[in-house]
N, C-alpha and C positions, 0 to 999 in steps of 0.2 A: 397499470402502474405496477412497479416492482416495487416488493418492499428493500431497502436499504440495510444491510446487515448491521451493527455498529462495531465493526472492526476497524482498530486505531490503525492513522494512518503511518506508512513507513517510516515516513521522513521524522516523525514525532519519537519514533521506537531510536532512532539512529543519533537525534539528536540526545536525547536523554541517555544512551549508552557511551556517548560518547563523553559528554559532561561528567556520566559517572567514574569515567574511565580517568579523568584527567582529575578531578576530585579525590580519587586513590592514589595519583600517583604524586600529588601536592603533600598529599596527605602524608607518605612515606616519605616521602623526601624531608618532609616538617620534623619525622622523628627518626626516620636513619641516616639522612643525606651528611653531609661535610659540615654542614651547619646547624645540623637538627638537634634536638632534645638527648640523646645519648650520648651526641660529641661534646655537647656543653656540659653535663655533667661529668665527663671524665675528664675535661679539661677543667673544671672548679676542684676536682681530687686531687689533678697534679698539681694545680697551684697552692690548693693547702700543705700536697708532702712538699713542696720546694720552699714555703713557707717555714715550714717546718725546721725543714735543711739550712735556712737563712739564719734562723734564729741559734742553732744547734753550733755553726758557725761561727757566729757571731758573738757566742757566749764563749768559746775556746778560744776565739784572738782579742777579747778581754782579759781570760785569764794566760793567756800569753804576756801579753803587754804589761799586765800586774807582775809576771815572774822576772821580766827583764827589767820592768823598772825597779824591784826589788833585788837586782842583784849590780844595776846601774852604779859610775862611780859618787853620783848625787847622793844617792840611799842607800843605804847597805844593812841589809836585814842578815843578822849574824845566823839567826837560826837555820834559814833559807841557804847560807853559807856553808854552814856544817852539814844541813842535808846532802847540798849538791857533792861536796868531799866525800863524805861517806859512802853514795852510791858511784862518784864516777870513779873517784881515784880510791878507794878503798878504805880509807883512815879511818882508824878507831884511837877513843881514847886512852889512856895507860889503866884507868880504872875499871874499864869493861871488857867482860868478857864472852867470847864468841862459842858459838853452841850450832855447830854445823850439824 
């Protein structure tokens, strides 16, 4: 009788590389692919700056809509009046005077 070496057999080397092969590339794929862990995190940052930009928005065509309703023929805010004269059309009054 021959003694039997205990060397593993191929097929078990091949299956196991192989597993491991496809294990690694699930794995990569889990944190760099299209859908992985670094695309979702840059896609949670762009949705907070656009959030961001929403709200940023959103506060300037409030206070738009405050300056036109205040200058609207319903309301009429005199101060808001006299601002708008003064810087578009120039007007000052006879009491004041200007320091260029």
């Amino acid at each position: 009788m021959r003694s039997q070496s205990k060397r593993p057999a191929v097929g078990v080397l091949v299956y196991f590389a192989v597993a491991f092969c496809l294990g690694l590339y699930f794995t990569f794929a889990a944190v760099q692919g299209d859908y992985g862990l670094f695309r979702r995190a840059e896609i949670t940052a762009e949705a907070d700056t656009l959030r961001a930009e929403r709200d940023r928005l959103r506060a300037e065509v409030a206070r738009m809509e405050n300056l036109t309703r205040r200058l609207s023929d319903a309301y009429l805010d005199l101060d808001l009046l006299d601002q708008q004269a003064r810087d578009i059309l120039g007007l000052l009054r006879h009491d004041e005077i200007v320091i260029r």
